[in-house]
N, C-alpha and C positions, 0 to 999 in steps of 0.2 A: 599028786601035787608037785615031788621033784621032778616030776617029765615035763611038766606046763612051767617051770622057771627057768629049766634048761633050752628049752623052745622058747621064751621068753629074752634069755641073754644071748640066744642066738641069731636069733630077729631083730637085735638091737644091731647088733654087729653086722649087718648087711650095708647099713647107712652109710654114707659117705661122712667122714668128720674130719672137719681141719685139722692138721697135725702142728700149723703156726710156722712149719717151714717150706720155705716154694722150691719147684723144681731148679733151683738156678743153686739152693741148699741155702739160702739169703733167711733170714728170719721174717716172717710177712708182718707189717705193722701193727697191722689189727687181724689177728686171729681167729675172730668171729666169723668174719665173713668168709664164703667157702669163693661167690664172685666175686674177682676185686678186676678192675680194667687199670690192664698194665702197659697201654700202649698208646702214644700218642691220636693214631687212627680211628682206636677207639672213643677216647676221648671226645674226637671230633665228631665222630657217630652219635656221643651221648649227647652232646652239644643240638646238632641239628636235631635230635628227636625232642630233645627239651623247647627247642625256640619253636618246633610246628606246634607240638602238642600246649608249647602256653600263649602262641597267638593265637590260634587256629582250631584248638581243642581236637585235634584231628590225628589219631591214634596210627604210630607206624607201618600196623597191620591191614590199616584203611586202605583198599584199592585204589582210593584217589590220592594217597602218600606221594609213588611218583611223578605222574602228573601234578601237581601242586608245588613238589621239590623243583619241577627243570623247568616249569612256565614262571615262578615265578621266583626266579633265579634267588632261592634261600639259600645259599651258600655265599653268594656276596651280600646278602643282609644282614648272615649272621657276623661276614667280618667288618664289615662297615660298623658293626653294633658293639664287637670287641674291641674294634676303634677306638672308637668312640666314648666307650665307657658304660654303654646301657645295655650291656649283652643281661647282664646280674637282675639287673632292673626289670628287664623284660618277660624272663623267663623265671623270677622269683616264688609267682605262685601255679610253677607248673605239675601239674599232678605227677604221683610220682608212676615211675615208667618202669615194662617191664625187660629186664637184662635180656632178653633174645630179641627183641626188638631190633639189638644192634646189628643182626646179620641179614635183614633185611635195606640198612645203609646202601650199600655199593653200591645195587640196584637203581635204587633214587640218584646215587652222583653220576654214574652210566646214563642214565636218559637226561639228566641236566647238562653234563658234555655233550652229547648227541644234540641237543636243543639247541645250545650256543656254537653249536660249529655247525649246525644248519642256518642260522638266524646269524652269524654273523660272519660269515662271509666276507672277505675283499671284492668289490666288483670286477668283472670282467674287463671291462672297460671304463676307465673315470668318466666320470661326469663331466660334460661341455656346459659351457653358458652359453647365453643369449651372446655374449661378445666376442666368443671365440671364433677362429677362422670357418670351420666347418658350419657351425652355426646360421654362421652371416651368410654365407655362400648358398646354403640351401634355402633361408628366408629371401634371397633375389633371385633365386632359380626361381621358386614357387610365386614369384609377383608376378 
């Protein structure tokens, strides 16, 4: 019986448990919690997996995560939305999400850069009109 309590309190003691102080030696708010996101980046990470997962019901883990993040450019919707004022609104009944989710983020703003700097490009050469010299010139060569 005293070997199975000893191997009992010893087994406890493998856990991880909050001590309430963060490595910076700061007292951490809430104590409870062992993840707390401490950085803006993150923040932003928790952000866009909030607004897919409560338009879109569509889970960070999802294959179509990226694709869905850089076609349809949800990083200017989500700040057009914090704008705006309906970022809260939006995303209010969004299921709740899981904290590794977040290191799948990057990934998605990487092919969302990659998308917009394919797709929006300066042209090579501006655009002429119908009135421009070159224009003209080539609709009376061609009569």
């Amino acid at each position: 019986m005293i070997l199975f309590l000893i191997c009992i309190s010893l087994h406890n003691t493998n856990y991880a448990k909050p001590k309430g102080i963060k490595k910076s030696g700061e007292i951490a708010d809430n104590p409870r919690y062992v993840h707390s996101i401490t950085s803006q980046e993150q923040k932003d990470a928790v952000d866009l997996i909030r607004w897919v997962y409560a338009v879109t019901d569509m889970r960070a883990d999802s294959p179509r995560f990226n694709y869905y993040v850089s076609r349809w450019v949800v990083p200017e919707k989500i700040a057009y939305a914090k704008a705006n004022g309906t970022f809260d609104e939006l995303t209010k009944h969004c299921p709740p999400i899981d904290p590794a989710w977040v290191r799948l983020v990057p990934a998605a703003l990487d092919a969302y850069r990659q998308f917009i700097a394919e797709t929006r490009r300066p042209r090579a050469t501006p655009a002429s009109s119908s009135k421009s010299g070159k224009a003209r010139n080539k609709a009376m060569l061609a009569a």
